[in-house]
N, C-alpha and C positions, 0 to 999 in steps of 0.2 A: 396334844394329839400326835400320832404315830400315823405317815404314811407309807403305803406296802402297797404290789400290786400286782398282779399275778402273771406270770413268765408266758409270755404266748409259746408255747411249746404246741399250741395246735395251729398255726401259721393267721388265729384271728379270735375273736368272739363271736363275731355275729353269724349267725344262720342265715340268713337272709342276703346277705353280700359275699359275693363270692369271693372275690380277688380282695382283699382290705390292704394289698400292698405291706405284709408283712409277711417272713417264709418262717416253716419252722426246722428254722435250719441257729447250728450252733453260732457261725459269723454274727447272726440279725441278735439273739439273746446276750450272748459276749458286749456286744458292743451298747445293747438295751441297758447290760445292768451297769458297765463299767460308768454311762452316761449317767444313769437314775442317782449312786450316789454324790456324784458331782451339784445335782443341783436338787439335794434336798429328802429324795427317798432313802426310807428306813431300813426297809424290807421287799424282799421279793415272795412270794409263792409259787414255789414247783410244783406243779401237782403232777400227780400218778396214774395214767393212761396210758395202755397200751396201745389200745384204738384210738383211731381221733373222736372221738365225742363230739365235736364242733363241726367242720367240713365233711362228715361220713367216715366211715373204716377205712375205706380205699385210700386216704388221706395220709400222707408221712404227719408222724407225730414223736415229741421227742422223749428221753428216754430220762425219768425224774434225777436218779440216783448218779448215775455219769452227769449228770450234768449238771446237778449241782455241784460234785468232787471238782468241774473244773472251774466253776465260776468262783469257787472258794480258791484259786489260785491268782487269781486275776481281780480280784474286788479287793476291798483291803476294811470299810466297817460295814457292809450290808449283810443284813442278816439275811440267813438262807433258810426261808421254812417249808423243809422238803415234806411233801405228804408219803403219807407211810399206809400201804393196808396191809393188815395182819393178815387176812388169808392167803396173800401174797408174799409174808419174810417170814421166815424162822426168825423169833427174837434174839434170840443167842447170835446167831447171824448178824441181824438187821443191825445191837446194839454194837457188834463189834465194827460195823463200817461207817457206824454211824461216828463212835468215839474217833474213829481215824479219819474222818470229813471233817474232826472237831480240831483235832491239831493239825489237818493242812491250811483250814482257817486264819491259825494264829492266834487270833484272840477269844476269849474267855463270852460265850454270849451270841458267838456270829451264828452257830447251829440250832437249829430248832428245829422239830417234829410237830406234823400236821398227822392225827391220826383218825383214819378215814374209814368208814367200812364200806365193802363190796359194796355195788347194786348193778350192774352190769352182766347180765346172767351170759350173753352172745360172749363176751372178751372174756369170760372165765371158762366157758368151755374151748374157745379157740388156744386158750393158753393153756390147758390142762391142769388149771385150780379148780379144786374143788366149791361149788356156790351154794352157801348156806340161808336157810332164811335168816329174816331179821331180827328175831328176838337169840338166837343160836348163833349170830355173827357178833354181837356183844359179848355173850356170855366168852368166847376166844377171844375177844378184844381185853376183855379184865384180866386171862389170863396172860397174856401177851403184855398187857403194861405191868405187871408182875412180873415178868421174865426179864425185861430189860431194864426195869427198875432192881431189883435186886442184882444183876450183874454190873450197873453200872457203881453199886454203891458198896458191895458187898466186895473184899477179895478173892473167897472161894465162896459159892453159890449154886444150892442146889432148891431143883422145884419139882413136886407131881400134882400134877393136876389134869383134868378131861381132855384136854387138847394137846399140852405141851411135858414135856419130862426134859431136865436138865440135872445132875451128878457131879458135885463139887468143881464148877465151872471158874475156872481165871480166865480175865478177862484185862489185857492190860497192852498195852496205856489205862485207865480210866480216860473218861472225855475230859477234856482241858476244861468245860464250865459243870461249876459246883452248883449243888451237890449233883445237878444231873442238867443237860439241855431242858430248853423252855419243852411242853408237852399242848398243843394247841388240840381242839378237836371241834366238830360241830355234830348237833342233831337236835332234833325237836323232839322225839317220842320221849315217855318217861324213860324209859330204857336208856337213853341215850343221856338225858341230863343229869340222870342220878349217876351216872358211870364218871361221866366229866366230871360232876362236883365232887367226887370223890378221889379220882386218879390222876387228874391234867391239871394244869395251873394255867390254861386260858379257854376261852367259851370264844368261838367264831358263829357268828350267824349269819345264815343269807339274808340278803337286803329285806329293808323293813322301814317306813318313817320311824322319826324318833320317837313318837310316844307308843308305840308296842316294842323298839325296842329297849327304851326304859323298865317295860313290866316285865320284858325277859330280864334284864340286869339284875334287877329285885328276885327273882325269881330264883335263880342263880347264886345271888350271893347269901338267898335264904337256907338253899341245900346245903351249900360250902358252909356256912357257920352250925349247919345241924351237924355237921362233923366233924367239925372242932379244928380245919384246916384257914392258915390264911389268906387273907383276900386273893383273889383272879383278877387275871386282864379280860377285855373284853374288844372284840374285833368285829365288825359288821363288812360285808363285803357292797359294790355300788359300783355303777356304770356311770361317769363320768362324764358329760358334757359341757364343754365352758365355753361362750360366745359372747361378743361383743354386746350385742343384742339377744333380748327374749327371745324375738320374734325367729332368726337364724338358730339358735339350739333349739324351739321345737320344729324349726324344719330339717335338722339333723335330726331327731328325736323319728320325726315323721318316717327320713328313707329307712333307718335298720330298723322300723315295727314294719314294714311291708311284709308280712308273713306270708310264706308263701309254702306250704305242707309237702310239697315236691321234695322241697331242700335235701343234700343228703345226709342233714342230720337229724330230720322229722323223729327218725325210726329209733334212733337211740335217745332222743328227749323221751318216747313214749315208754322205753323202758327204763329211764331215771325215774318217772312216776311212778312208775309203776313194784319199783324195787326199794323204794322209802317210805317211812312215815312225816307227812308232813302236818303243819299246825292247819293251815289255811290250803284250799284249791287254787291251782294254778292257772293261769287265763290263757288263750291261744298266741295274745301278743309277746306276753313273758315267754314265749320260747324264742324268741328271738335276741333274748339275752341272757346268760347261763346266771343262776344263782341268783333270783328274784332282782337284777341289779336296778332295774329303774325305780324299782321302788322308796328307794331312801330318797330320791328325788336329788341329786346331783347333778340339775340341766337347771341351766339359763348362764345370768352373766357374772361374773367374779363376783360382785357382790351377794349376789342372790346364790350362788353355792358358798362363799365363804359366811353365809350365814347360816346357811343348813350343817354348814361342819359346827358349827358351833352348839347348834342344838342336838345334835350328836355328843359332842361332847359337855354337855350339860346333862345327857341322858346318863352317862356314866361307858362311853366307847370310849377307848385308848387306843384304836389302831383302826383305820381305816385299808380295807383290801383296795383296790380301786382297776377297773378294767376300761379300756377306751380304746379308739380303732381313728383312723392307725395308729400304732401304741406311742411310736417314736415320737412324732410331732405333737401329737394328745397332750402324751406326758410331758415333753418340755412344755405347753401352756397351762397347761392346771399345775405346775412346780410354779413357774413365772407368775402368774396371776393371782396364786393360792395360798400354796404352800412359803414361799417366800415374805411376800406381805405378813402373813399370818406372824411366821418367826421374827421379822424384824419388829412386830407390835408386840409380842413376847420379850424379847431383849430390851427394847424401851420400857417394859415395864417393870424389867426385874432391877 
């Protein structure tokens, strides 16, 4: 198993707590990731927001793409999986800063792409993107992973197609990892998983217990062999609680479900619903933590989560997202209690 976890670039997770003692400022991320691979973290995820999503718009939120360029300067093996939305980069663009994030890196592997579509209609008019429906944000997502797949592998490269035109394009450096950076993506409609098992070499899902999402993995790696591609990773994202006692994780569990609809991110959770296709309805408490996270059920005590990761990874996940508040102190005890244990019974075994 693979641990990763997502860059508080909106100064928290939770809706419900206002202050969580973390700012979304560069010093607090700098110092989050230089810490995370120290003791044990894989991966980090940047994601792509304008607006803050989390604390309200009013909220400073940070900026994906600088900030990954700088933490690729200052980490030395975490991977950096920066989110990307197509109706936000020209791919010819996107792929040539992408390939140049890949050699400030250094090594072959550290870059990866999260590719994400729109649902945000407020942050695409205040930014003056254009905002397509859903079925119309894929059909530019396929050709978009054609545009920078072919530039990055191709040395002169040209495309026409309904969204994008590109005319014997070089593109050079190529990215330092062969033959192209890892390509992560999530979504639940058909649209979205025939797209993934087709174009991306890893399937991300919001939280889930394990045995639904064993029937996505299956599901997933059924599409991927109807197309003759091989296998994918597989990432589940999960909110994180590790305590001493039961009883203390669901009384941490108790204060960030205190929903409270006021919050000032009520208004942008309603239009995340409202701008996706999802499998299942979402409950009034799951807004208080982004991307189904309590659902995989990672609350109680070291033992009682280092047995759900297992059945995680008996489901067929290789990489665990993981969000927890405050992130700093979070993270160092689910590393300490978890993550550590876990590799030292790995090593003893190998």
């Amino acid at each position: 198993m693979r641990y990763g976890y997502w860059l508080p670039i909106f100064g928290g997770w939770l809706r419900n707590v206002e202050d969580e003692g973390m700012t979304a400022s560069w010093d607090y991320v700098r110092r989050l990731a230089c810490r995370s691979e120290q003791i044990g973290y894989d991966l980090t995820l940047v994601a792509e927001l304008n607006l803050n999503d989390i604390k309200g718009t009013d909220a400073p939120s940070l900026d994906a793409w600088s900030t990954a360029a700088a933490l690729a300067t200052v980490t030395e093996r975490l991977e950096l999986m920066v989110a990307v939305r197509p109706t936000f980069h020209s791919p010819a663009l996107l792929a040539k800063q992408a390939a140049n994030i890949d050699h400030i890196c250094g090594t072959p592997g550290r870059l990866s792409l999260n590719v994400v579509s729109s649902w945000w209609a407020d942050e695409a008019r205040q930014y003056g993107v254009h905002f397509e429906q859903h079925e119309d944000r894929y059909a530019r997502t396929t050709e978009w992973l054609e545009v920078i797949d072919g530039l990055w592998k191709q040395d002169r490269f040209s495309y026409t197609g309904n969204y994008y035109r590109v005319e014997n394009t070089i593109l050079q450096p190529k990215p330092l990892t062969r033959p192209r950076p890892t390509l992560y993506a999530g979504g639940e409609s058909e649209a979205a998983k025939n797209l993934i098992a087709q174009r991306c070499d890893a399937y991300v899902m919001h939280g889930d217990p394990p045995e639904r999402i064993a029937a996505k993995i299956a599901d997933m790696r059924e599409r991927r062999e109807r197309f003759g591609l091989p296998p994918m990773q597989f990432g589940v994202a999960a909110y994180a609680i590790v305590r001493d006692t039961e009883r203390e994780a669901q009384a941490e569990l108790a204060r960030i479900t205190d929903v409270r609809a006021s919050a000032a991110g009520f208004a942008n959770y309603q239009q995340w619903l409202s701008g996706t296709q999802l499998e299942q309805r979402m409950t009034i408490e799951e807004y208080s933590v982004s991307n189904r996270g309590l659902r995989p059920g990672l609350i109680g005590t070291p033992a009682q989560v280092s047995a759900r990761v297992e059945e995680f990874a008996a489901a067929g996940v290789d990489l665990l997202l993981l969000q927890c508040s405050p992130q700093a102190e979070e993270m160092e005890r689910f590393a300490a209690q978890v993550i550590q244990p876990a590799r030292r019974l790995e090593s003893v075994a190998e």
